[in-house]
C-alpha positions, -999 to +999 in steps of 0.1 A: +025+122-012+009+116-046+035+133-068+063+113-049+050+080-056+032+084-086+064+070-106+059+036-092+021+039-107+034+020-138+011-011-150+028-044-141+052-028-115+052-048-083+053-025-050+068-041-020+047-023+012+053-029+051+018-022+070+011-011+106-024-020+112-039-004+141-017+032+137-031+061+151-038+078+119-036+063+077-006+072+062+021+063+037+056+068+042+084+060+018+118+063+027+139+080+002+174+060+006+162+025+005+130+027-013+111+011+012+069+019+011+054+017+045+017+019+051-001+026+085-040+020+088-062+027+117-082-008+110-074-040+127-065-070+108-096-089+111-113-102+079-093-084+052-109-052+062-069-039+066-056-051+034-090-031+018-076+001+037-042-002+025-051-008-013-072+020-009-044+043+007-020+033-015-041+036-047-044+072-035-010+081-028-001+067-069-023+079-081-044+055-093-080+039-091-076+010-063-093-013-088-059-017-103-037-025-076-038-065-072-030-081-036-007-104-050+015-120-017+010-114+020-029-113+028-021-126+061+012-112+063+028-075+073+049-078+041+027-075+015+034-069-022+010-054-051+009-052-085-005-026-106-031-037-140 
């Protein structure tokens, strides 16, 4: 999964993700047509400890350390956008 979204790894490029907290395994899925990034975690929304699991997920499929991606709208939302520093 690294290699296909390692082109979005870019520094200031905002990534649009949809989560599913409470999956039955982490994954990442991007669809290929729209460009949509999907994100399931196996942690329940309670006290940011999903948003952690999805920046650290996503970090992994860009590539990237999750120190640089920034939780920049949606902490308490399904919709959630981040940038990368």
């Amino acid at each position: 999964m690294a290699a296909e979204l390692a082109h979005l790894a870019e520094a200031g490029r905002e990534i649009a993700v949809r989560v599913t907290p409470r999956a039955s395994r982490n994954r990442v899925v991007a669809d290929e047509e729209g460009g949509a990034i999907r994100v399931y975690v196996t942690t329940a929304p309670e006290g940011g400890k999903a948003n952690a699991a999805v920046q650290k997920i996503l970090a992994k499929a860009l590539g990237v350390p999750k120190t640089r991606l920034v939780l920049l709208r949606g902490a308490a939302a399904r919709d959630k956008v981040f940038r990368v520093s």
